[in-house]
C-alpha positions in Angstrom: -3.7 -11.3 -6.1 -5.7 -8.7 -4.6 -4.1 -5.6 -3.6 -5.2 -2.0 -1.5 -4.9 1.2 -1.3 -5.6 3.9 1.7 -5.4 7.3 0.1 -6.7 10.7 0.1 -7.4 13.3 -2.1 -3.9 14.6 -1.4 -1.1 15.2 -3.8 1.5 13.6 -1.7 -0.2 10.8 -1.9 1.0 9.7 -5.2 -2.0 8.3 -6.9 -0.7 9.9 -10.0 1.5 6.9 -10.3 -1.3 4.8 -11.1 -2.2 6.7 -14.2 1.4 6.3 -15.3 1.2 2.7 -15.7 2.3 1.0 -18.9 -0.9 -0.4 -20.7 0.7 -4.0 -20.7 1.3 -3.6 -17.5 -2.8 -2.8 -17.0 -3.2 -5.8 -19.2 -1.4 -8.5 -17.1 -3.1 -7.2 -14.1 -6.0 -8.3 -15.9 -5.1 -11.5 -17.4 -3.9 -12.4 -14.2 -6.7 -12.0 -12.4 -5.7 -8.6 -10.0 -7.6 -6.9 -8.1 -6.7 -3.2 -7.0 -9.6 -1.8 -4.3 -8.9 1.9 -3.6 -10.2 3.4 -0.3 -10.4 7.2 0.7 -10.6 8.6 -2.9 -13.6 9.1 -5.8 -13.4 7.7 -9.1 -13.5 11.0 -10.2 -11.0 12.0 -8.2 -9.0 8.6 -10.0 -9.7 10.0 -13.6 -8.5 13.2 -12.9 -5.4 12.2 -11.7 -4.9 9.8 -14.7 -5.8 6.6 -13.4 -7.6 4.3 -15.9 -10.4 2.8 -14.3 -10.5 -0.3 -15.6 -13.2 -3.6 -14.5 -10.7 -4.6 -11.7 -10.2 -1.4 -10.0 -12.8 -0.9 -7.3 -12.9 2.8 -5.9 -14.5 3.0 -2.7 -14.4 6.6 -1.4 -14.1 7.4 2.1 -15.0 4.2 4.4 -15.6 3.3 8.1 -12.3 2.3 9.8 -13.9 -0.9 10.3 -14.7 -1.0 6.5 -11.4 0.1 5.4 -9.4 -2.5 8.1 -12.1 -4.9 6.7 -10.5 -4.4 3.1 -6.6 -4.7 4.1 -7.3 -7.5 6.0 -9.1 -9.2 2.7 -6.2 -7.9 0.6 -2.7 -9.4 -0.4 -1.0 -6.8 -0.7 -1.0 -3.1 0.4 0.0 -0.5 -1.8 1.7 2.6 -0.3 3.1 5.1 -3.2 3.3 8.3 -1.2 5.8 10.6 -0.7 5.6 11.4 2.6 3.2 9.9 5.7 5.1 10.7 9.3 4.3 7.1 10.7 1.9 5.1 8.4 -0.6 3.7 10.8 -2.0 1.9 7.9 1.2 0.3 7.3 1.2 -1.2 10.8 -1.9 -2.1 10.6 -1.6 -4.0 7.2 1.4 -5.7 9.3 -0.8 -6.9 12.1 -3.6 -8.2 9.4 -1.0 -9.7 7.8 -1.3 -8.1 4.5 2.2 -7.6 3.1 2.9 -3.6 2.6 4.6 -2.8 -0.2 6.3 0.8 0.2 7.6 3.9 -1.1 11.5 4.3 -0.5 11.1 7.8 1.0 8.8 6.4 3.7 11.4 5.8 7.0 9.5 5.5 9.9 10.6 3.8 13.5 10.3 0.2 14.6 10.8 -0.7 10.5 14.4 -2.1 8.9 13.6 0.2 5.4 17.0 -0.3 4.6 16.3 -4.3 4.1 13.0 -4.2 3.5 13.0 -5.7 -0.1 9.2 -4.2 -1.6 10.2 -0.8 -1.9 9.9 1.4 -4.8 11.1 5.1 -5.8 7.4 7.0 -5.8 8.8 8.8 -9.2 9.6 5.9 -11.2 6.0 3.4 -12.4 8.6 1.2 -13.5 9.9 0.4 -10.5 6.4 0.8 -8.8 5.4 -2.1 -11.0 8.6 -4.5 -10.7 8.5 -4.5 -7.0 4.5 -4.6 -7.0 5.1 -8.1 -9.2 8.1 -9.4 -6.9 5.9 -8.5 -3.9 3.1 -10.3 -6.0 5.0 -13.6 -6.8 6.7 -13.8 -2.7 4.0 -12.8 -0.4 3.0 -15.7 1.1 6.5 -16.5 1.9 7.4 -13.2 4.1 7.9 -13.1 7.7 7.0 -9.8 8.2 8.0 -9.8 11.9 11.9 -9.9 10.2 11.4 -6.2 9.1 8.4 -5.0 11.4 8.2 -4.7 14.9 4.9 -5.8 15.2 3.4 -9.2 15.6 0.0 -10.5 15.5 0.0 -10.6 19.4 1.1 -7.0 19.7 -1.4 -3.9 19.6 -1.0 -2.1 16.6 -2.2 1.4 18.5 -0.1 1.1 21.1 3.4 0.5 19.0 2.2 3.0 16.1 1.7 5.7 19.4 5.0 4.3 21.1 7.1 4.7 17.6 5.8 8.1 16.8 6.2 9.2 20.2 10.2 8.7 19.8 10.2 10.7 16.3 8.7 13.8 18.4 
C-alpha cells in the first residue's frame, strides 16, 4: 500500500503523530511492504519532530504542484493528520485522482458527509491514527468515494474546492 502526505513545516499539521507510532506498528508497515512518501517537509524537519525515518519513508521536501499531484495520484492512500486546514484542497484533489483520503476528525469542510465518512481519526490519539490507517489500508479499493465527496472524476476539482469555500466565507 503506498500512502502520502502533503505537509508543511507547521505545527498544526500534526506530523508529530508520526513519531508517536508504536514500533510494531513501524514494523508491519515494513513487513507488509508500505510505503509512506512525505511532501512539503525535510527529513530534518521529520527527526525533529520525532518521526523515525525508516527505508520506507521517502521525504521529499517542497515539490512542484505537478510533482506533488504526480505523487497522490501514484499513492493509495492520503494521509491527512492535521488539526486544522479551512478546506483541504489536497483532499479534493486526492478525491478526483482517486486516492482515498483518510482524515482527521476535526477537519469539517463543505461538500463532504464527515459525519459518515468511516477513515477518520482523532489527530491526538496514534492509536486510532493507526487502526483507521489499516482499515482504510485493507478497504480502499472498495470505496466509492463519490458516496461521501462531492466530487467526481468528471468534475473540476478548482472549481468545487473555490465553490465550497466560497459558502464557508
Amino acid at each position: 500500500v503506498k500512502m502520502c502526505i502533503v505537509a508543511a513545516e507547521k505545527k498544526h499539521k500534526n506530523l508529530e503523530i508520526l513519531g508517536r507510532l508504536s514500533e510494531s506498528f513501524l514494523l508491519s508497515l515494513e513487513r507488509q511492504h508500505f510505503s509512506l512518501e512525505i511532501v512539503g517537509v525535510t527529513s530534518s524537519y521529520l527527526a525533529e519532530k520525532g518521526v523515525p525515518l525508516k527505508p520506507y519513508i521517502t521525504c521529499h521536501g517542497r515539490r512542484t504542484r505537478a510533482e506533488t499531484l504526480s505523487i497522490i495520484e501514484n499513492s493509495d492512500l492520503l494521509l491527512l493528520p492535521s488539526y486544522t486546514e479551512g478546506n483541504p484542497k489536497v483532499a479534493w484533489e486526492a478525491v478526483q485522482l482517486g486516492t482515498l483520503p483518510v482524515l482527521s476528525t476535526t477537519l469539517t469542510f463543505s461538500g463532504f458527509t464527515h459525519r459518515e465518512y468511516p477513515y477518520r481519526f482523532d489527530p491526538r490519539d496514534p492509536n486510532d491514527f493507526v487502526n483507521t490507517v489499516q482499515k482504510a489500508a485493507r478497504e480502499f479499493m472498495g470505496v466509492r468515494m463519490n458516496d461521501y465527496f462531492l466530487v467526481s472524476d468528471k468534475d473540476d476539482v478548482r472549481d468545487l474546492y473555490e465553490s465550497a469555500y466560497s459558502e464557508i466565507l
